[in-house]
MDAnalysis code that builds the backbone (N, CA, C; Angstrom):
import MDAnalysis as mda
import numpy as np

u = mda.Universe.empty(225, n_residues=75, atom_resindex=np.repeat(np.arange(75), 3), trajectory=True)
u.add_TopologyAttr("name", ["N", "CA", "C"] * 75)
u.add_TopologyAttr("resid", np.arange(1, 76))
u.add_TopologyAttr("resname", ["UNK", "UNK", "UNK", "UNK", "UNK", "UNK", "UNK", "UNK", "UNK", "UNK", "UNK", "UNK", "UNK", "UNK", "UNK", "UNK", "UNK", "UNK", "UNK", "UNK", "UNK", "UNK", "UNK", "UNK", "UNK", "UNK", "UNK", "UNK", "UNK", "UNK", "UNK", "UNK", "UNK", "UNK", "UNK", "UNK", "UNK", "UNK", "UNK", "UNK", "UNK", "UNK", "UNK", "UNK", "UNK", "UNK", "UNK", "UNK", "UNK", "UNK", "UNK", "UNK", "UNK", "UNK", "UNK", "UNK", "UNK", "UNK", "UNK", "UNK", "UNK", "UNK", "UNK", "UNK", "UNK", "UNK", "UNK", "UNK", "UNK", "UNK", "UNK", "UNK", "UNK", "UNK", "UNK"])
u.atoms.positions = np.array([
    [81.030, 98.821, 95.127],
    [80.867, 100.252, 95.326],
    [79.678, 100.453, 96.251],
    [79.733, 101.217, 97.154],
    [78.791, 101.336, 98.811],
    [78.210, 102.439, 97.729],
    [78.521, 103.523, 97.046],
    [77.545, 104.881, 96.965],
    [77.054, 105.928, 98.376],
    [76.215, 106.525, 98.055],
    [75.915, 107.426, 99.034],
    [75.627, 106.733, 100.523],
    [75.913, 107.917, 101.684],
    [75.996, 107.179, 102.653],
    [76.472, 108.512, 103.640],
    [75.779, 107.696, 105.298],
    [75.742, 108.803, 106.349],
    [77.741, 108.834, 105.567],
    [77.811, 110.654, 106.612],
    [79.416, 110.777, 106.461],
    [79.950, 110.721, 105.530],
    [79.222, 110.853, 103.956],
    [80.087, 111.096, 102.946],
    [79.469, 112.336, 102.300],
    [80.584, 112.610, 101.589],
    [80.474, 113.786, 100.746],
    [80.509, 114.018, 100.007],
    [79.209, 113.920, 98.585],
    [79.702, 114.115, 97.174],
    [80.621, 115.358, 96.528],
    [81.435, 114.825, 96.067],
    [82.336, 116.104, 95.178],
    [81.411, 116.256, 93.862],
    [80.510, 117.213, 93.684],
    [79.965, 117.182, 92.685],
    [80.821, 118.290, 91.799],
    [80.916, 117.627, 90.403],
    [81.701, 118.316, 89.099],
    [82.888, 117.747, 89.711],
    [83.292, 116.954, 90.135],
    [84.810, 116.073, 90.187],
    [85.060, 115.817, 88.573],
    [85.830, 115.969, 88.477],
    [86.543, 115.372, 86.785],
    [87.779, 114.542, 87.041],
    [87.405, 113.013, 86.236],
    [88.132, 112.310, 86.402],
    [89.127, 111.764, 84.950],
    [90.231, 112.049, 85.041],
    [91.033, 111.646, 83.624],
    [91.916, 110.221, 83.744],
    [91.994, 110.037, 82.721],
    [93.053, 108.455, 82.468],
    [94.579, 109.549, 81.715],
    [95.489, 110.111, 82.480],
    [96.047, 111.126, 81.896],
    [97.337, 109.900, 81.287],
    [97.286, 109.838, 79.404],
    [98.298, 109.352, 79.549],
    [99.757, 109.801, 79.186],
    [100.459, 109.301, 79.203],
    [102.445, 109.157, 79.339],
    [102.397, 109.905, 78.017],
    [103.510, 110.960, 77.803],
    [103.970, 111.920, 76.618],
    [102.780, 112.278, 76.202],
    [102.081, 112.700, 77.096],
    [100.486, 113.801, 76.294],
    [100.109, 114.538, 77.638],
    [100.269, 116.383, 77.278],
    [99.456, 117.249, 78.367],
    [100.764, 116.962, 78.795],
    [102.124, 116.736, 78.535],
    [103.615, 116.709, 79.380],
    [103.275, 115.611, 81.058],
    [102.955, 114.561, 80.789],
    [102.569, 113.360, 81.189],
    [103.789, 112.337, 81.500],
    [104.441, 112.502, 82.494],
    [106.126, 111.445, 82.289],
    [105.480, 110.203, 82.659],
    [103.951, 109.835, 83.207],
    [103.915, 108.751, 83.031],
    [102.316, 108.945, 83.328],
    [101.842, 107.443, 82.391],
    [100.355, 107.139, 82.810],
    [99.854, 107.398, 84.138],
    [98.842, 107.747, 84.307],
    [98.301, 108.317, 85.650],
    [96.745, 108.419, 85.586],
    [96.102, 108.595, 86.697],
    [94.676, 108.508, 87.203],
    [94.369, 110.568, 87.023],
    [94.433, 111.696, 87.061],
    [94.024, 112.986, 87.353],
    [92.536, 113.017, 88.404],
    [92.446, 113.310, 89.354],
    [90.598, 113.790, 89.727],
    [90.968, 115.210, 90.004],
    [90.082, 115.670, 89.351],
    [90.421, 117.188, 89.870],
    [89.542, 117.789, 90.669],
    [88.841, 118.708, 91.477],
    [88.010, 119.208, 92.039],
    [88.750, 120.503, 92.788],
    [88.153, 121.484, 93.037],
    [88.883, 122.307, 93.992],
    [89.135, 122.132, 95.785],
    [88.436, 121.189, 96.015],
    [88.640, 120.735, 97.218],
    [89.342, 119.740, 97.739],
    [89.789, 119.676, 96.638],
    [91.276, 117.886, 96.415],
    [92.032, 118.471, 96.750],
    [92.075, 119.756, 96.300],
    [92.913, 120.575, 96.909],
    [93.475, 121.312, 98.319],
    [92.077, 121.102, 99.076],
    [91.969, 121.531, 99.790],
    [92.755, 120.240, 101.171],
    [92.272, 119.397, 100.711],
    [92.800, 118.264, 101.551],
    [94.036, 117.815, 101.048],
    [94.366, 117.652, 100.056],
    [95.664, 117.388, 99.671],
    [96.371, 118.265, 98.625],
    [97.260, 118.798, 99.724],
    [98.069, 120.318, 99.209],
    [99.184, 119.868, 97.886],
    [99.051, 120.543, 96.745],
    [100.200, 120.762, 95.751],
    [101.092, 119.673, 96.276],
    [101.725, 118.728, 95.610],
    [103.113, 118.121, 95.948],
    [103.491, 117.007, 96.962],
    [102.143, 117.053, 98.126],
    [102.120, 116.324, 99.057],
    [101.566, 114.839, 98.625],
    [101.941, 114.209, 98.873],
    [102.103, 111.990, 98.520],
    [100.952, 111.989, 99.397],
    [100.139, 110.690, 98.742],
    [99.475, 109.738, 99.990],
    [99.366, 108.476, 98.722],
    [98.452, 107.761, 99.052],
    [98.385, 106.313, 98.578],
    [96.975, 105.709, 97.950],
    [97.354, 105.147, 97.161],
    [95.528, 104.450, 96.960],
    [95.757, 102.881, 96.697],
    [94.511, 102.549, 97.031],
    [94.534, 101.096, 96.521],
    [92.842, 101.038, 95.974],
    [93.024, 99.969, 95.329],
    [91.712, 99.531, 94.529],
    [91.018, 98.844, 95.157],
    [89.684, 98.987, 94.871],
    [88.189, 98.157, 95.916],
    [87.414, 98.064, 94.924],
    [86.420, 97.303, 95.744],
    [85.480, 96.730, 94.448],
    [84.826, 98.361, 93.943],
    [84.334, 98.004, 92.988],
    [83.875, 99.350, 91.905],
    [84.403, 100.703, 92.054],
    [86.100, 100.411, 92.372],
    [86.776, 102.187, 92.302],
    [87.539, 101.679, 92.853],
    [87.904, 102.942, 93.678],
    [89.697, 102.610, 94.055],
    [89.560, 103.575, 96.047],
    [90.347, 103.355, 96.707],
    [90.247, 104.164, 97.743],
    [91.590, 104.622, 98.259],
    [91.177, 106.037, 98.597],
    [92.559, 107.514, 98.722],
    [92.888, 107.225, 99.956],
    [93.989, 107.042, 100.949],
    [94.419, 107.183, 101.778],
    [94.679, 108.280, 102.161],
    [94.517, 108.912, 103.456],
    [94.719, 109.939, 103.765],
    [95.659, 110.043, 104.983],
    [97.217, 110.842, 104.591],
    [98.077, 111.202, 106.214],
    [96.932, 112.229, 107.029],
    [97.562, 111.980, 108.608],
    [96.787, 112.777, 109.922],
    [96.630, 114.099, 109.289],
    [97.840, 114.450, 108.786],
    [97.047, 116.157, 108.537],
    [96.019, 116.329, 107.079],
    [96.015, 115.368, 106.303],
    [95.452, 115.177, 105.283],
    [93.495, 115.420, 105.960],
    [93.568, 114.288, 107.080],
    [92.625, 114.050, 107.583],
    [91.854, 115.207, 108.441],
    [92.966, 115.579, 109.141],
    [92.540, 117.304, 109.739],
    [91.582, 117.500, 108.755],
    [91.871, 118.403, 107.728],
    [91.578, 118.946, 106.715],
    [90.368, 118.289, 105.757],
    [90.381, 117.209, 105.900],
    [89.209, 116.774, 105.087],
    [88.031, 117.124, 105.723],
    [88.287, 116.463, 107.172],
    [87.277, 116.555, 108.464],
    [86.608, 118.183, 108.780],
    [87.572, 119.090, 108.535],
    [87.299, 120.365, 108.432],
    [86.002, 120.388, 107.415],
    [86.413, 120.408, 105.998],
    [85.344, 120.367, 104.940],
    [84.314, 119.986, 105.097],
    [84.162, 118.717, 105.597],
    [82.964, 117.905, 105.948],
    [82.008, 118.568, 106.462],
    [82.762, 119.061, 107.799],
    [81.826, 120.042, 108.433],
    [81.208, 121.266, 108.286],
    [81.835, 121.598, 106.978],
    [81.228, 122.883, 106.538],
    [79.962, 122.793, 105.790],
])
C-alpha cells in the first residue's frame, strides 16, 4: 500500500462493507464502498473491473469513467 501521494485524492468518510449473499437482498457476496463521489465517477449500473495489489485492491477505470474522475480531482 503507497498511501498518500502527489495526484491522489482522499475520499474521506468512504464506507467500506464485506456485503454478504442473502443479507440487505445481497444475490451474492460482494465488496460495497460507498461515498458520494463513487458516484460521481461511476454512474448507477455502469461495470468496470478491479484487481488486487499489495495492501488493497485497485478500480479500473473506462475513458469516460476517467473523464469524470479527472474532473473531480480538479475541483
Amino acid at each position: 500500500m503507497s498511501g498518500p501521494g502527489e495526484g491522489k485524492k482522499l475520499l474521506r468518510g468512504a464506507k467500506v462493507y464485506i456485503h454478504e449473499k442473502g443479507k440487505s437482498m445481497a444475490r451474492i457476496t460482494h465488496i460495497d464502498i460507498e461515498h458520494p463521489d463513487i458516484n460521481k465517477i461511476i454512474k448507477p449500473k455502469e461495470a468496470t473491473y478491479a484487481a488486487g495489489k499489495k495492501g488493497g485492491c485497485f478500480i479500473g477505470l473506462k475513458k469516460e469513467m476517467i473523464k469524470r474522475a479527472e474532473k473531480l480531482i480538479k475541483k
